[in-house]
N, C-alpha and C positions, 0 to 999 in steps of 0.2 A: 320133533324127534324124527331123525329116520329111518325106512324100513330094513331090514335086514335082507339080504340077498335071497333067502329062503321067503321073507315075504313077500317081494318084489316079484317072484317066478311065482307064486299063490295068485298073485293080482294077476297073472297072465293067463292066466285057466277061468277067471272069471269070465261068464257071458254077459259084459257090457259095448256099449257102442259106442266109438269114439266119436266128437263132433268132427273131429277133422282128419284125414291121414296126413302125414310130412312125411316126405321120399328124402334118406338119408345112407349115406354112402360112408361109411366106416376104413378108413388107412388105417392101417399100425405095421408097426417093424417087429413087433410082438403079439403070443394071442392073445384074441378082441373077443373068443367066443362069449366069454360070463359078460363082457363089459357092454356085448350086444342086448343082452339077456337084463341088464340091470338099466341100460337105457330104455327097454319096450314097457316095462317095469314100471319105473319113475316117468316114461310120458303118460302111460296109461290110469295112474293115481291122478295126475293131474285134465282126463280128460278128452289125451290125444292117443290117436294110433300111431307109430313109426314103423312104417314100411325102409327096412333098411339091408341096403346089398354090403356084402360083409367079404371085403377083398380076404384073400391069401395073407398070411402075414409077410414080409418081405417085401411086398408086392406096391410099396406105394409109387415110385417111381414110372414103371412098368404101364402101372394102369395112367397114369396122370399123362404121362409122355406120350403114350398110344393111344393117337386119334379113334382106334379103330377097337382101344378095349372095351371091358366089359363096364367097367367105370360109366364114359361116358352114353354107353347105350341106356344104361340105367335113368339116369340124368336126374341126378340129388336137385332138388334143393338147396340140400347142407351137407358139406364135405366135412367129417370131421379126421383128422388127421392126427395120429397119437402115435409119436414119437420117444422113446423111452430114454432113460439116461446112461442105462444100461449100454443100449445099442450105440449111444451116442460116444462113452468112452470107449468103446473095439474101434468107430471112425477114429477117434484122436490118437489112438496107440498106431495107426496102421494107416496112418494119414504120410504123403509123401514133404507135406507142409505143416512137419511136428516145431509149429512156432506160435508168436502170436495174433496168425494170421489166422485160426481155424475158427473162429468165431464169425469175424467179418465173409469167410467162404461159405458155411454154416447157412450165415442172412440172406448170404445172395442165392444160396438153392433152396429156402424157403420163397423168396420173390420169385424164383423161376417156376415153383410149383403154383405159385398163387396167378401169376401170370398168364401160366398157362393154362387152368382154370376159366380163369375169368376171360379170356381170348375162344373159348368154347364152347360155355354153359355161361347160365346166369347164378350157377350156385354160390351160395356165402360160405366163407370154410371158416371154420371153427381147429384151431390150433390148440394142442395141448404144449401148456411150457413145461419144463426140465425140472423135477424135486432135487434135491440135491444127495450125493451118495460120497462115502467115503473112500476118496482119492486122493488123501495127502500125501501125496510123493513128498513134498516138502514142505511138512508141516505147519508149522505156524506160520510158516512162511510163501504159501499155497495164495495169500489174497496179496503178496508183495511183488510174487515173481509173475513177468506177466504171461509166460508159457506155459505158466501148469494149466493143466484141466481145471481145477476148482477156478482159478483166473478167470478162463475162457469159457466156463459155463454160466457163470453170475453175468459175463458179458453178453452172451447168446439171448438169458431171459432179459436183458435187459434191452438190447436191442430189438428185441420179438417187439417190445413194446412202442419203442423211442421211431424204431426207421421203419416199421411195419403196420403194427397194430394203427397209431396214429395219423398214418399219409393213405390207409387205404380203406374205403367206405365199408367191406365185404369181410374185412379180416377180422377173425373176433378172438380174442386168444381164452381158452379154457384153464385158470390159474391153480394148478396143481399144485407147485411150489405152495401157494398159501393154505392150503389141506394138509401139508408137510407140515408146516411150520404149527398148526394150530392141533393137530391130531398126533404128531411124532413121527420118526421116521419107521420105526419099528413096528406102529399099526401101518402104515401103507404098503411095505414090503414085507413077505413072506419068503425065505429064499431055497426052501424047501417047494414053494408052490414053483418060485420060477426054475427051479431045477428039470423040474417033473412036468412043467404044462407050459412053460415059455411064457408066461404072465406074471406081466410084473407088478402088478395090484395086486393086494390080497385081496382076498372075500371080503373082510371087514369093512374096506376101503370103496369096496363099488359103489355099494348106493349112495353112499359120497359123492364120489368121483362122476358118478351119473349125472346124479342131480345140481351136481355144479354146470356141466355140461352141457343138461336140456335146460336148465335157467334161461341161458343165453336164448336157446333156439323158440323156448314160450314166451317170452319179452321180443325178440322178432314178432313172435306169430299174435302179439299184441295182448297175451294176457300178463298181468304183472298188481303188486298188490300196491294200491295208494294207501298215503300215510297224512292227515290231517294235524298237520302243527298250529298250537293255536299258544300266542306271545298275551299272557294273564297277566303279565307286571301290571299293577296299579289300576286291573279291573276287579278280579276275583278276590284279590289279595292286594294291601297295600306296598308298595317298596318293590323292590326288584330282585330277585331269590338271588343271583348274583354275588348283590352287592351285602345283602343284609342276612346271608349264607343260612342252611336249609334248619337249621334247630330256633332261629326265629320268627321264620316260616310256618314251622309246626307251633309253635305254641301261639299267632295270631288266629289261625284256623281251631 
């Protein structure tokens, strides 16, 4: 089970000592302050300190492009970059390339941000992908037509994956959309919260969202849990559960 965000800031007032610190650098185009808050949270359950600089929201750009920001003085580790869908439909409405080019322009300034990264630091960035929100300009007709936004954002997560995640060692994408799909859309957004706080996670949603997040970054840092598969056909049991399906199973045993 996981903690709830009021636990998650409990374990943070705790006097224990982490084995490690990880230096983590936080982008968002929205506030990250709870999301900072549920990542120190969920590393410290599992052991670790995150020491983490927590840019301006807006500000990813700014810091990533300027050799001379506060970004790179810091000098993550782990750049995690949290991009909202939100922010991403104001781009597509107010794009001068309202076609089905915004996607493919989309990929190419997440490679320029990763590039440049990686041309500076040794950090690994950790990418959040796109939940999905509703923008049916055209209905049922949103997965047909290939300009709409619904179009262009299934092709954005899809490409994060296919021409990014895939060809580059450092990229790790943090799968949002699958938190969406498995939790609903209605627990992950509160739109009363993003009215009032520019956050577009709910509370409910962080220590989720966290600990999908720092998964990635403790499976880096080499801890992860092993899983012993052990194949009994016709040691333990006769036949093969397969074949001779689970109610015959039960009554040899």
């Amino acid at each position: 089970m996981y903690k709830t965000f009021s636990e998650l800031k409990k374990v943070l007032r705790k006097d224990t000592y982490p084995h490690k610190i990880i230096k983590v650098a936080l982008l968002g185009d929205t506030a990250t302050q709870f999301l900072n808050v549920a990542l120190k949270g969920t590393a410290k359950t599992e052991g670790f300190g995150l020491d983490i600089f927590e840019a301006d929201f807006g500000q990813i750009s700014r810091q990533i492009m300027d050799p001379s920001s506060e970004y790179y003085e810091f000098d993550a580790d782990y750049t995690i970059i949290f991009e909202s869908t939100h922010k991403l439909l104001n781009q597509y409405y107010k794009s001068s390339d309202f076609s089905i080019n915004f996607a493919n322009n989309k990929i190419s300034y997440v490679e320029e941000l990763y590039n440049t990264i990686q041309s500076r630091t040794k950090s690994r960035v950790i990418y959040c992908n796109f939940p999905i929100i509703d923008a049916k300009v055209f209905g049922n007709f949103s997965n047909k037509v290939e300009s709409s936004f619904n179009f262009q954002l299934n092709k954005i997560n899809y490409l994060l994956s296919q021409e990014i995640a895939v060809q580059r060692d450092n990229f790790f994408i943090a799968d949002l959309l699958s938190i969406q799909n498995k939790w609903g859309r209605d627990f992950m957004f509160t739109p009363s919260i993003y009215v009032n706080t520019e956050m577009v996670i709910s509370i409910d949603a962080l220590p989720i969202v966290a600990h999908n997040i720092f998964s990635i970054i403790a499976s880096l840092e080499g801890k992860f849990k092993k899983c012993l598969i052990l194949d009994l056909d016709n040691t333990t049991w006769g036949g093969i559960i397969g074949d001779d399906g689970l109610e015959k199973f039960r009554s040899e045993i």
